[in-house]
Backbone as a ProteinNet text record, in pm:
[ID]
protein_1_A
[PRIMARY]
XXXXXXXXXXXXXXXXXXXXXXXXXXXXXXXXXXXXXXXXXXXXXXXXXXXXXXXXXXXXXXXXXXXXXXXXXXXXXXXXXXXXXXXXXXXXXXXXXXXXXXXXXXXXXXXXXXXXXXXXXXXXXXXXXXXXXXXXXXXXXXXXXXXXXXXXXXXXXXXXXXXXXXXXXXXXXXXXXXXXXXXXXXXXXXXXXXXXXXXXXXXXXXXXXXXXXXXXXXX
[TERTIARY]
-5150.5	-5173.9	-5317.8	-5323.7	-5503.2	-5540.1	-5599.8	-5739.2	-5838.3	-5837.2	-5892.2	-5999.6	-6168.6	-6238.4	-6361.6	-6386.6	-6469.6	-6439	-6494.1	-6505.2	-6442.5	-6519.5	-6456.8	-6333.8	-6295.2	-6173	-6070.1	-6096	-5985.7	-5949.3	-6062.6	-6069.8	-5982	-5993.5	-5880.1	-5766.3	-5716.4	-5605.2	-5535.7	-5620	-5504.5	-5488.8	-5559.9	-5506.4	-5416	-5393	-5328.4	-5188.4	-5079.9	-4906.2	-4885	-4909.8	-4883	-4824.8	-4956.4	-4927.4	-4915.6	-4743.6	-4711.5	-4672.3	-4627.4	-4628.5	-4472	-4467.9	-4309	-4240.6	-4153.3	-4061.2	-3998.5	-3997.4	-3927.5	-3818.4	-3705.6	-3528.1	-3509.2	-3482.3	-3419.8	-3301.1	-3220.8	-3060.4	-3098.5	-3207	-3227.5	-3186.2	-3122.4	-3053.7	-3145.9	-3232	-3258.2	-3446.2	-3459.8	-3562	-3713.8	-3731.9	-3860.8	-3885.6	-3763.6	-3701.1	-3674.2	-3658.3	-3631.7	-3754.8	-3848.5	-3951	-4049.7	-4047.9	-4108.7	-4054.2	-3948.1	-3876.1	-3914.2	-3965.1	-4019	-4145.4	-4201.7	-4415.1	-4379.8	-4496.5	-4573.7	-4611.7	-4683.7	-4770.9	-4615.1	-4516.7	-4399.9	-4328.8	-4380.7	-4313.8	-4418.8	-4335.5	-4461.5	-4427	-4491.1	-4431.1	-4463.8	-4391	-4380.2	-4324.8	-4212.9	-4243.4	-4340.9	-4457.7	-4564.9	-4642.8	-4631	-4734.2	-4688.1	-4603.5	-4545.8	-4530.7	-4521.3	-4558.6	-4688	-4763.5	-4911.3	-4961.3	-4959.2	-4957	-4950.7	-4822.6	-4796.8	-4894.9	-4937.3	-5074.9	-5142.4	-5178.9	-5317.7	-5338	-5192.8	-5192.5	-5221.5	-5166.7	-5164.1	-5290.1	-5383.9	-5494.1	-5559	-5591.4	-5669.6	-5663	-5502.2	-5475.2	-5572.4	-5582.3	-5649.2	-5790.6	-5812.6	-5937.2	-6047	-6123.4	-6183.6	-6263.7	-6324.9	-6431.9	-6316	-6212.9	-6077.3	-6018.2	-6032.8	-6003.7	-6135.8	-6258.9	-6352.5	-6358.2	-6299.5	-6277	-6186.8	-6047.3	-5952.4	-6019	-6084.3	-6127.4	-6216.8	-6312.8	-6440	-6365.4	-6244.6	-6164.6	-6087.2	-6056.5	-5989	-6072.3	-6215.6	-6249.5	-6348.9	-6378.8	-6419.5	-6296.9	-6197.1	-6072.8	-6162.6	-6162	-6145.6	-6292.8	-6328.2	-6548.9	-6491.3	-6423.4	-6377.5	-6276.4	-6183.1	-6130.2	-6197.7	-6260.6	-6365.4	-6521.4	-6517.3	-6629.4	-6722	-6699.6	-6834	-6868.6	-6826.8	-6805.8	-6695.7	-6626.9	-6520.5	-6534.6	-6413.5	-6402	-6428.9	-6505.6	-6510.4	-6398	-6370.6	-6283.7	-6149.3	-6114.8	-5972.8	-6000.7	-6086.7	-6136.5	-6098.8	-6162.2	-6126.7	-5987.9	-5900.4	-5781.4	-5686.2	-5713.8	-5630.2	-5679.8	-5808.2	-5866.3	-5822.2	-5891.8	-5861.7	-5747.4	-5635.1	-5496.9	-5458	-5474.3	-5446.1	-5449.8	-5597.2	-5677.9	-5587.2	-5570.5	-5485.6	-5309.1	-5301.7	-5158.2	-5141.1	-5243.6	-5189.3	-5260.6	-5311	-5328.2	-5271.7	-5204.5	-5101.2	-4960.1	-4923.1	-4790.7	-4715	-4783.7	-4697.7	-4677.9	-4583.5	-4514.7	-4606	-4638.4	-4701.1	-4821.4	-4899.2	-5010.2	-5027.3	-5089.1	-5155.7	-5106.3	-4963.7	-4828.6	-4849.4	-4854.9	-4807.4	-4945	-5033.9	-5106.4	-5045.5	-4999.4	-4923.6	-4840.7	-4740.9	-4649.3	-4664.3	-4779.3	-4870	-4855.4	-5010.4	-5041.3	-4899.8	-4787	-4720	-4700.3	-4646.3	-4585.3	-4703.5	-4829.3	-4922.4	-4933.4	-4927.6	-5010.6	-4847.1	-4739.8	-4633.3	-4586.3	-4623.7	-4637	-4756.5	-4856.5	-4982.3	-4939.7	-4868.9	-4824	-4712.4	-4679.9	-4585.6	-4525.8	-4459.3	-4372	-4220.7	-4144.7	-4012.3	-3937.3	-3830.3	-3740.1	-3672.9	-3735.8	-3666.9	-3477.1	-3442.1	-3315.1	-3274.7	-3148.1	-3057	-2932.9	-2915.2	-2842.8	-2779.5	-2942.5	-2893.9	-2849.3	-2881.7	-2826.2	-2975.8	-2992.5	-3113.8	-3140	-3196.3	-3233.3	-3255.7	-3198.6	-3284.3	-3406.1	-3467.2	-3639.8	-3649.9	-3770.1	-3749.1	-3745.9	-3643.2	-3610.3	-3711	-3815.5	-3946.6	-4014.1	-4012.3	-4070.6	-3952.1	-3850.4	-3752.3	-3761.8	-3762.9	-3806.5	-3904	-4049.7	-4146.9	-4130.1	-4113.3	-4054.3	-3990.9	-3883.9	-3778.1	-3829.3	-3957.2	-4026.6	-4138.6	-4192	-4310.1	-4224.4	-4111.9	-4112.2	-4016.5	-3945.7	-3863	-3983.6	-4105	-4247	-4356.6	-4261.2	-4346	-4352.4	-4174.5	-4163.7	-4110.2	-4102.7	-4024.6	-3924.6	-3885.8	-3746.4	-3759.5	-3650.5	-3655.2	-3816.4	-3799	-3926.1	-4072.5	-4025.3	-4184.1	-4242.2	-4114.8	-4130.6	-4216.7	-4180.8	-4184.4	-4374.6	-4375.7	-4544	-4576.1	-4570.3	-4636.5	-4696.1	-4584	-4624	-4695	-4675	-4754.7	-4923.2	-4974.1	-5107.2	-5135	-5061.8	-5098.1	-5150.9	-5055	-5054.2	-5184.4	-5191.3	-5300.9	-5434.3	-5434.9	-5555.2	-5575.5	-5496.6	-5519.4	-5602.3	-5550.1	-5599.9	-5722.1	-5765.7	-5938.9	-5970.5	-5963.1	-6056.6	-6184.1	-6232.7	-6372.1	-6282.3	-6322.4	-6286.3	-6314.5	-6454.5	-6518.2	-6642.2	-6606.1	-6714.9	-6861.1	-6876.2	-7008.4	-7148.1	-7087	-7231.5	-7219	-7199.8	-7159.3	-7283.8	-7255.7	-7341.6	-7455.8	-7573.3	-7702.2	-7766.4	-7738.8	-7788	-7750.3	-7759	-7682.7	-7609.4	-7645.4	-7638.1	-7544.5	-7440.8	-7300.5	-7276.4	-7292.7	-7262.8	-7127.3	-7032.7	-6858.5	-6810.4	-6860.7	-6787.5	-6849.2	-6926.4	-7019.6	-6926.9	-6963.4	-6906.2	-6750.5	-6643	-6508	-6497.9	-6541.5	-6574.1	-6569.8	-6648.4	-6742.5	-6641.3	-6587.6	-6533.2	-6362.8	-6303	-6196.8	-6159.5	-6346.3	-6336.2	-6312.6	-6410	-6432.9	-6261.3	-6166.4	-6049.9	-5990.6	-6003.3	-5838.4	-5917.1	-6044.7	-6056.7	-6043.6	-6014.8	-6002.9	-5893.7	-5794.1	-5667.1	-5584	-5604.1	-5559.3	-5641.7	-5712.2	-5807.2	-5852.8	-5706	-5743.7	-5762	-5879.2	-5909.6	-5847.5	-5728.6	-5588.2	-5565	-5514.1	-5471	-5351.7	-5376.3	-5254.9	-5162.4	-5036.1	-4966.7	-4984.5	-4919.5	-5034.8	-5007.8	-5116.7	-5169.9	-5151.7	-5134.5	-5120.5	-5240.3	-5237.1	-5338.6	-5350.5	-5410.2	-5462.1	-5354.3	-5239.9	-5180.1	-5040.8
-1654.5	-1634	-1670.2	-1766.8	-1827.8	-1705.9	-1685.5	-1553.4	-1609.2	-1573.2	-1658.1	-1513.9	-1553.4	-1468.6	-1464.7	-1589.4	-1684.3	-1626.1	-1560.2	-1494.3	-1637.2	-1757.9	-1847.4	-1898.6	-1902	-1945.4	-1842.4	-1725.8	-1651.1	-1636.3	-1615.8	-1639.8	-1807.1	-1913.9	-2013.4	-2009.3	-1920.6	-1916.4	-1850.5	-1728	-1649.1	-1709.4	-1831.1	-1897.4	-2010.6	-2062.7	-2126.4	-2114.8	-2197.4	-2121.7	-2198.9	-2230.8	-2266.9	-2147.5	-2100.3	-1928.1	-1818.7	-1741	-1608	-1524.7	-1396.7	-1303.5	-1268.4	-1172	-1180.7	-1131.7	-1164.2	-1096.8	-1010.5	-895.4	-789.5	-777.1	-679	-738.3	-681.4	-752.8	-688.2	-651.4	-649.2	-566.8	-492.1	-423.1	-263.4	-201.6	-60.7	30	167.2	195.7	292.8	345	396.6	454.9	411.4	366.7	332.9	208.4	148.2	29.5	-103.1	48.8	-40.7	-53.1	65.2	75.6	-72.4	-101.9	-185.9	-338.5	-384	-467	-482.7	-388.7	-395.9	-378.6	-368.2	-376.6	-522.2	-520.2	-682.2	-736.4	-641.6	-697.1	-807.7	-725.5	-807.1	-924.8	-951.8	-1115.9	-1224.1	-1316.9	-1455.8	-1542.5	-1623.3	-1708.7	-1639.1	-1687.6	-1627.6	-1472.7	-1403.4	-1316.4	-1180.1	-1231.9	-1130	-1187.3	-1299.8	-1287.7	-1219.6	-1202.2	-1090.7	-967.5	-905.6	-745.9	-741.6	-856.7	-786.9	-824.7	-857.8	-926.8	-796.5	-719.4	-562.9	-472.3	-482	-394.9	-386.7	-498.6	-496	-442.1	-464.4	-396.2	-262.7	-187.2	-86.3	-35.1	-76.8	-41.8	-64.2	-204	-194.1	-97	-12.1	35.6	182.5	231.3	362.5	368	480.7	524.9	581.5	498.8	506.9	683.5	723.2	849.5	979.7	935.2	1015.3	1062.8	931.3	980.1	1014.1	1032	1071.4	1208.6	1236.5	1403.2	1482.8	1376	1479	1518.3	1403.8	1412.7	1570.3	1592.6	1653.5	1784.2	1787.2	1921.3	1932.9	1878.3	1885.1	1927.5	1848.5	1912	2035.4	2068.6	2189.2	2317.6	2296	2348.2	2418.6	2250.1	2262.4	2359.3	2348.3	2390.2	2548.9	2546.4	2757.4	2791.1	2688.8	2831.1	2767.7	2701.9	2750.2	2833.6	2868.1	2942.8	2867.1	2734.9	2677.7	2569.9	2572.5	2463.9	2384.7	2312.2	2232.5	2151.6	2157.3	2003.6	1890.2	1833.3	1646.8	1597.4	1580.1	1477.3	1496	1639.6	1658	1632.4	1637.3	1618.5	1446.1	1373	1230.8	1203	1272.9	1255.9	1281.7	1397.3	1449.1	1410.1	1434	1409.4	1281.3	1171.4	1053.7	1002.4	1034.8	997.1	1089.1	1181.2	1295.9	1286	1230.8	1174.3	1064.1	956	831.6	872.6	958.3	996.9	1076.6	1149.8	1158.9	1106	1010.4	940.4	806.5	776.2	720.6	756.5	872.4	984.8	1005.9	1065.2	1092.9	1248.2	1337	1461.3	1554.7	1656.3	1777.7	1638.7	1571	1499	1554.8	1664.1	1771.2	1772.8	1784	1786.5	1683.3	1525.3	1452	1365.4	1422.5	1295.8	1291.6	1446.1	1437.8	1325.9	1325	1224.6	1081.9	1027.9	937.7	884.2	1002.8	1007.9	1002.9	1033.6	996.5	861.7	850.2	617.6	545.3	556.2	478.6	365.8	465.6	342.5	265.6	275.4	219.5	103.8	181.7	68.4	5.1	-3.4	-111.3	-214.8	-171.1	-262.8	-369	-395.9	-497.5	-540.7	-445.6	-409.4	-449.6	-505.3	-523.8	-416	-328.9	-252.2	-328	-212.6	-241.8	-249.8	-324.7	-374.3	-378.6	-351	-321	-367.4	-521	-602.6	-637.8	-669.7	-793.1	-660.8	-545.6	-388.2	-344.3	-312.1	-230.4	-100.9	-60.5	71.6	192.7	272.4	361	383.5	359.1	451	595.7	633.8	794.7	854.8	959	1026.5	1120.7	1165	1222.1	1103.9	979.3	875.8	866.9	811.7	790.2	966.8	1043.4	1218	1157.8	1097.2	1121.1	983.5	866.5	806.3	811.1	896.9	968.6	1069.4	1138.5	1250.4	1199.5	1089.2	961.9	915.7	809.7	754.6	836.4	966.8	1022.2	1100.6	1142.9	1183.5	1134.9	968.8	864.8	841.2	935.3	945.6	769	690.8	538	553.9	409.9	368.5	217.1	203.4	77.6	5.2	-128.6	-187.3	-100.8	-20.4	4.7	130.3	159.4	354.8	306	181.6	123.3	70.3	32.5	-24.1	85.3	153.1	296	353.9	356.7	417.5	271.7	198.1	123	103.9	160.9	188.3	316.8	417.5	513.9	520.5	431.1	421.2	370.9	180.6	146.9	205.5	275.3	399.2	442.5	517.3	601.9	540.6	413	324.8	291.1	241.9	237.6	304.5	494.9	586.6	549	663.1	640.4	784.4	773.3	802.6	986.5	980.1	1109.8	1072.8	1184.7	1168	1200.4	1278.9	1301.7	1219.2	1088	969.9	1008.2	1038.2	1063.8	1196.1	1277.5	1414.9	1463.5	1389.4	1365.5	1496.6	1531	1698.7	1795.7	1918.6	2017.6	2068.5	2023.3	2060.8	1977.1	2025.3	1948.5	1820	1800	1689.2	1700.9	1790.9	1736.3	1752.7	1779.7	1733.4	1578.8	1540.7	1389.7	1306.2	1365.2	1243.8	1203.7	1306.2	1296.9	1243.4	1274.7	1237.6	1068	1013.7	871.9	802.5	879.6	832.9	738.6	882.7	834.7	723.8	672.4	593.9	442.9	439.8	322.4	312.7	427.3	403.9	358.8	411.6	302.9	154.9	103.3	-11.9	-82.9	-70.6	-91.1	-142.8	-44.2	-49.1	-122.3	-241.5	-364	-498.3	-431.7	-514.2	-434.8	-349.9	-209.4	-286.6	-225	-282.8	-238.7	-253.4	-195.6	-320.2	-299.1	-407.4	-480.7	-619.4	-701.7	-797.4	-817.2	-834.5	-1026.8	-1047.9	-1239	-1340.4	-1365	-1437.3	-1358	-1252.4	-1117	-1173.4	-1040.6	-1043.6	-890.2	-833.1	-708.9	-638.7	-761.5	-665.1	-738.1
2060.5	2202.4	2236.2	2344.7	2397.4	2476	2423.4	2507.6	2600.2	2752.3	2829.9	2854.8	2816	2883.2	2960.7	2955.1	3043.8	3205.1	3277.2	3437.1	3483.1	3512.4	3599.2	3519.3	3363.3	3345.7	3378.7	3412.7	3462.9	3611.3	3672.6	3839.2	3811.5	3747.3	3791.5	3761.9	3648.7	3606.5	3720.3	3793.2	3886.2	3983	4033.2	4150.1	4110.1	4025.7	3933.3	3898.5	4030.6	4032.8	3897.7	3816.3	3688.3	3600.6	3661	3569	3659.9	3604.8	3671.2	3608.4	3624.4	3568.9	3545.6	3403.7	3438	3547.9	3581.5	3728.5	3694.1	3736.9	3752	3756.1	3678.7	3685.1	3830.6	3930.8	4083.7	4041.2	3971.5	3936.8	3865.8	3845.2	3754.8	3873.1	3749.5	3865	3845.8	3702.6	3719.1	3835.6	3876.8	3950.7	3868.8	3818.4	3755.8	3785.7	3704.3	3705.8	3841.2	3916.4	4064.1	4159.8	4100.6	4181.3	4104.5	3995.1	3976.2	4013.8	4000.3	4069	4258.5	4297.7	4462	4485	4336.1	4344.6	4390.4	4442.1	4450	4284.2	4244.9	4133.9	4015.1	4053.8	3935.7	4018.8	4128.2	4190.6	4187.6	4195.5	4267.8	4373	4361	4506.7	4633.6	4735	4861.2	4860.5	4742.1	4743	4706.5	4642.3	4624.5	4728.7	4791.2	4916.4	4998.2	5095	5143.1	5080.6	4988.9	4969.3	4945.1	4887.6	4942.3	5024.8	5153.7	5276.3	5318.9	5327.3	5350.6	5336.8	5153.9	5119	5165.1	5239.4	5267.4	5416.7	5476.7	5599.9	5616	5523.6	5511.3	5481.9	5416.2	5356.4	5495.6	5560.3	5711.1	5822.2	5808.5	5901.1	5883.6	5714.4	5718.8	5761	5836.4	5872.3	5710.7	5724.5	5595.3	5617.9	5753.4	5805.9	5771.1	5818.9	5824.4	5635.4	5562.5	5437.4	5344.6	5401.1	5275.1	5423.5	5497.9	5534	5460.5	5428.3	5420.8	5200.7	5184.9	5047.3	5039.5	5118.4	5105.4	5051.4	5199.4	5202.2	5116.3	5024.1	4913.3	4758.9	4760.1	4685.7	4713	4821.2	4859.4	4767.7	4785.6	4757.7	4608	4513.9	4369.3	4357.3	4425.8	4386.9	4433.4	4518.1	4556	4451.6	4410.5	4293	4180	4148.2	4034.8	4003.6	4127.7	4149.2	4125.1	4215.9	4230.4	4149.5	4015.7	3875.2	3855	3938	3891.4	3780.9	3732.8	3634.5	3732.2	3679.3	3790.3	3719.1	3591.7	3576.7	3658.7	3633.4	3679.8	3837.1	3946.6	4096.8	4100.9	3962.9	3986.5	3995.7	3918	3887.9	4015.1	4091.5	4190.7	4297.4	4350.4	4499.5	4559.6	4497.9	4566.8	4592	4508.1	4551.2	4633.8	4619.4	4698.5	4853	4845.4	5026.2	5036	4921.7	5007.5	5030.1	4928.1	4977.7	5159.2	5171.3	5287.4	5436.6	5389	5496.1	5523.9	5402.1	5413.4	5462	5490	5554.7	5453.8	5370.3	5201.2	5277	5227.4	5206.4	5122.6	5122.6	5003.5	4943.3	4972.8	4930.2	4818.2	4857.4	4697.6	4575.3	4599.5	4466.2	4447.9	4439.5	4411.1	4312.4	4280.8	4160.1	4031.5	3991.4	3853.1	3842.3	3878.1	3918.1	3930.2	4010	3990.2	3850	3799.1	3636	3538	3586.7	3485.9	3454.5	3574.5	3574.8	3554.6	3554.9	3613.4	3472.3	3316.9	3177.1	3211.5	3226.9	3200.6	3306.4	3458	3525.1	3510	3458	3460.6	3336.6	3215.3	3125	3108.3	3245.8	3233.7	3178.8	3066.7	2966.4	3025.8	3013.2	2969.7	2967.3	3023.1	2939.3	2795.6	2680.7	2585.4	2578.1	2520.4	2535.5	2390.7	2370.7	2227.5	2273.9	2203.5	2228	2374.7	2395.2	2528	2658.8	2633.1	2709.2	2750.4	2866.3	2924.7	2951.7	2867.7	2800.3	2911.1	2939.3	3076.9	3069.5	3207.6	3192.7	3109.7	3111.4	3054.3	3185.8	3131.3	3291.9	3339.7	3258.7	3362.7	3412.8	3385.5	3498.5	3603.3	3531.5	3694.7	3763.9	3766.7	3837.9	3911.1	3871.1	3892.8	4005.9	3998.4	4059.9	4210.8	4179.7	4297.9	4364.8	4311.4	4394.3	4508.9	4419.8	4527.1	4621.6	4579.9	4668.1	4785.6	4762.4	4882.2	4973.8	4875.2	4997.8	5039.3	5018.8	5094.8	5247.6	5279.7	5428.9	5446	5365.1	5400.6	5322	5308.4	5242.3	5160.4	5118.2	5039.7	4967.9	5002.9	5004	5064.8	5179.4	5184.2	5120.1	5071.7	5021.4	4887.2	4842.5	4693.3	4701.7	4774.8	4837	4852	4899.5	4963	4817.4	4748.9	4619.9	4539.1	4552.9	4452.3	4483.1	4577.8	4620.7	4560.2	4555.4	4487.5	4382.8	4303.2	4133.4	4119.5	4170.5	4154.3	4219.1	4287.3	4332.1	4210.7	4131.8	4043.6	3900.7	3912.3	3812.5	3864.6	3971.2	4024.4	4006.8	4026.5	4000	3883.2	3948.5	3827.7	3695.4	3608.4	3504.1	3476.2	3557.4	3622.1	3720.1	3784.1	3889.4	3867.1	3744.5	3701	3770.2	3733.4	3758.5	3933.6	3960.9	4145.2	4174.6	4093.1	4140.9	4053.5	4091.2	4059.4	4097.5	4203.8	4244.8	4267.9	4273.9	4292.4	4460.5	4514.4	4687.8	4721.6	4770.9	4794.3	4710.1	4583.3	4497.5	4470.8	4460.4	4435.1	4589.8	4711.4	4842.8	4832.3	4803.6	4815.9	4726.1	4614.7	4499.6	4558.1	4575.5	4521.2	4727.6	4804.8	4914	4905.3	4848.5	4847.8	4757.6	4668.7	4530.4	4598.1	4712.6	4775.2	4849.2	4917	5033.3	4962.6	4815.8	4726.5	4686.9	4654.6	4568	4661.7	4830	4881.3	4885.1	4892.9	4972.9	4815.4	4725.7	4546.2	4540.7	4586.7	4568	4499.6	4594.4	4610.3	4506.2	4425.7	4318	4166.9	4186.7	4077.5	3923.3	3892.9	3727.2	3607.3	3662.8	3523.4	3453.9	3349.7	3248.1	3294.5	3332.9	3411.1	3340	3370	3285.8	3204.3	3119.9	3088.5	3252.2	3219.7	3345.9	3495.2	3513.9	3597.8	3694.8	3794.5	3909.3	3932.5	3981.2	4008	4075.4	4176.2	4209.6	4295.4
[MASK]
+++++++++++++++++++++++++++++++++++++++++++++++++++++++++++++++++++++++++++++++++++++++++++++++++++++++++++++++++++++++++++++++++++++++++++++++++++++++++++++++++++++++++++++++++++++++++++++++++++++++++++++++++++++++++++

């Protein structure tokens, strides 16, 4: 396998319809399965320009002042029941999806990063369902759960319930890893960080630095 790692030999490869990514089976039936079959990131052609054509709509439409509010108030949350000491990492993990989930018109926002965190290494690996003779294997059924819980409190349907959630995921994959490097001082540093942290993850989104599938694109 040629290893391309040269910055400008890869910036040409992704503009480059030579090279695409594998396509997604659209006749999967199970919930993991189907949700990845309606990402953008698993088509090409005219159809991933149109679902991320979509993305990006979606991303222009949010009020950026509006989601590093609903962030602040969220981790205000985490800084009161810890008496003041939160974990940052776990704030990275929940807040920012949290803020884009509901300003995107997701259902229970709050509930839903676990869920996220489950699908997210599996959808970023553009993995294949394993198959035993030429037969397609079911997802694991805490991803298809986790799956069916996003996209029914996405408040859409079909194709867009499927986008809706695929900003999530890749949100989750932009996060910063912890917010630590964020809170330099003591005086409101986790409303600031996880605040600031949210506004950087939706406008990311759409350029999340997850591992893409060969000759892949961000999204």
């Amino acid at each position: 396998m040629t290893e391309i790692l040269d910055r400008a030999d890869v910036a040409r490869v992704l503009v480059d319809p030579r090279f695409t990514v594998p396509t997604a089976d659209a006749s999967a039936t199970t919930p993991f399965d189907r949700f990845r079959a309606l990402a953008s990131r698993f088509a090409n052609g005219p159809v991933h320009d149109a679902r991320r054509e979509r993305l990006a709509a979606m991303l222009a439409a949010l009020d950026l002042t509006e989601l590093g509010a609903i962030a602040a108030a969220r981790t205000r949350r985490w800084v009161e029941a810890s008496g003041g000491d939160p974990d940052l990492d776990a704030v990275a993990r929940h807040v920012p999806v949290t803020a884009l989930a509901r300003s995107l018109g997701f259902r229970d926002a709050d509930a839903l990063p676990p869920f996220v965190e489950s699908i997210a290494d599996r959808y970023a690996s553009g993995h294949a369902p394993d198959r035993v003779d030429g037969a397609e294997q079911p997802s694991d059924s805490a991803e298809d759960a986790a799956v069916d819980r996003l996209l029914t409190a996405s408040g859409a349907t079909g194709q867009e319930a499927a986008l809706r959630v695929q900003l999530l995921v890749q949100a989750f994959a932009a996060r910063p890893r912890s917010l630590a490097p964020f809170a330099r001082d003591r005086r409101g540093r986790h409303r600031r960080a996880a605040s600031t942290t949210a506004e950087h993850t939706a406008t990311r989104a759409l350029r999340a630095p997850e591992p893409n599938p060969p000759g892949g694109r961000p999204c």
